[in-house]
Residue, then its C-alpha position, 0 to 999 in steps of 0.5 A: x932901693x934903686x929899682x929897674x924894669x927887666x926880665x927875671x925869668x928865665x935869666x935876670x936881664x936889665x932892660x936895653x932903654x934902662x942899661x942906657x939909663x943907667x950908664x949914660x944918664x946916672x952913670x953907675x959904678x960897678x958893684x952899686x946895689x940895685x934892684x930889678x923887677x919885671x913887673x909881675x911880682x918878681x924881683x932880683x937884687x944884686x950887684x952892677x956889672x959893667x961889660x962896656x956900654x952892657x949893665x947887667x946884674x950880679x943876683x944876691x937874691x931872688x923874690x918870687x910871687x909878691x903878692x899883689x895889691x888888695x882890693x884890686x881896682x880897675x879904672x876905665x876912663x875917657x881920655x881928656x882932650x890935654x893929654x897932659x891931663x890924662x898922663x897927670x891921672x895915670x901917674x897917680x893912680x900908678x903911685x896909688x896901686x891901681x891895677x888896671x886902667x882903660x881907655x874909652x871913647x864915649x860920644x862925648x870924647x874929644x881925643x881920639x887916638x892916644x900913644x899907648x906905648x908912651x903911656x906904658x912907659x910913663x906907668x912902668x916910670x911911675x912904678x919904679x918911682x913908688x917901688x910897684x912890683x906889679x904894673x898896671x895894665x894898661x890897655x889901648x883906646x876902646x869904644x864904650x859899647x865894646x868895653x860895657x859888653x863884659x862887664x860884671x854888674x856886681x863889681x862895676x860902678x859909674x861916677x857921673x854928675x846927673x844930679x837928677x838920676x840916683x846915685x849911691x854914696x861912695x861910703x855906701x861900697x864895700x871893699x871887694x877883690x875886683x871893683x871897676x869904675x867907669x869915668x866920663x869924659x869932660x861933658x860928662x856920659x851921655x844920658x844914651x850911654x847912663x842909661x845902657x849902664x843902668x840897664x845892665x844893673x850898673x850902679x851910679x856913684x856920686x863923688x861929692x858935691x863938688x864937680x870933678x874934672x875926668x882926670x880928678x875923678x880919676x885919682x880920687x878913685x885911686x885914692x879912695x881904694x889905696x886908703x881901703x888897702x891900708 
């Protein structure tokens, strides 16, 4: 399947930076089979239709409401100072279904602004790539002590590395319809920010015995919930 990012409703439309890509970078024909979703679980399939440099999609069929992954995952995440790192984490945990991920700025973060548009784009790229129908919302750079306001004590878990504190298996967590997981920075949470979680009835998790840098908590998250989907 040659998947494409764009409008379904009200009227299929191939997204402009994904028309260039088609005519300037893979430089399709008329009549090539593709398939365009808008990233909300709607997709079209049909037929190229070149009008000059404009692609646009003859419909053989439309699919609506695909349903979305399950047990849903959210994973909020301190961005590493390599900012390769973090598009490294947010590439997998895309390719993994992940559903959404946030930033937070904890006092231990040393990167303090992000391209979060970029980062869209390489979610929406890697969601194309493992044929999602659903994208992941990504959602901007926030303060620790905002993001933990709302948070549901039920479906929340912490990963640090405070081997000194109590910390449950990751075996010990049942899968759920909505889980969120909070991942600290390089530096790990401070014992301020654990202890404001503990507070509020957030449980802590050991991911092994193993130290893990941010970005590899991360995707191990990711893998762990995509393995319950199977």
């Amino acid at each position: 399947m040659k998947l494409f990012f764009g409008e379904i409703f009200p009227a299929v439309h191939i997204n402009e930076e994904e028309q260039q890509h088609i005519v300037k970078v893979l430089r399709m024909r008329d009549g090539e089979e593709i398939s365009v979703t808008d990233g909300k679980g709607n997709l079209a399939y049909g037929k190229l239709v070149f009008e000059g440099k404009k692609a646009s999609l003859n419909i053989d069929e439309i699919k609506e409401n695909i349903p979305e992954f399950s047990p849903k995952l959210h994973i909020a995440i301190a961005p590493t100072k390599n900012i390769d790192r973090i598009e490294f984490f947010l590439e997998k945990a895309t390719e993994m279904a992940v559903s959404e991920v946030s930033f937070i700025h904890t006092e231990k973060t040393e990167r303090k602004n992000l391209n979060i548009d970029k980062l869209r784009k390489q979610s929406i790229a890697a969601s194309k790539q493992s044929l999602r129908f659903h994208f992941p919302v990504v959602n901007d750079l926030v303060r620790f002590s905002d993001f933990i306001k709302k948070l549901d004590p039920e479906t929340t878990f912490v990963a640090h590395c405070n081997e000194n504190l109590e910390r449950i298996d990751l075996k010990e967590i049942n899968p759920q319809k909505n889980i969120t997981f909070l991942i600290g920075p390089e530096g790990d949470f401070s014992d301020k920010e654990i202890q404001l979680l503990a507070e509020r009835g957030i449980k802590a998790v050991s991911l092994g015995s193993q130290r893990l840098r941010t970005e590899t908590a991360g995707v191990f998250v990711a893998a762990w919930n995509y393995f319950k989907m199977m």
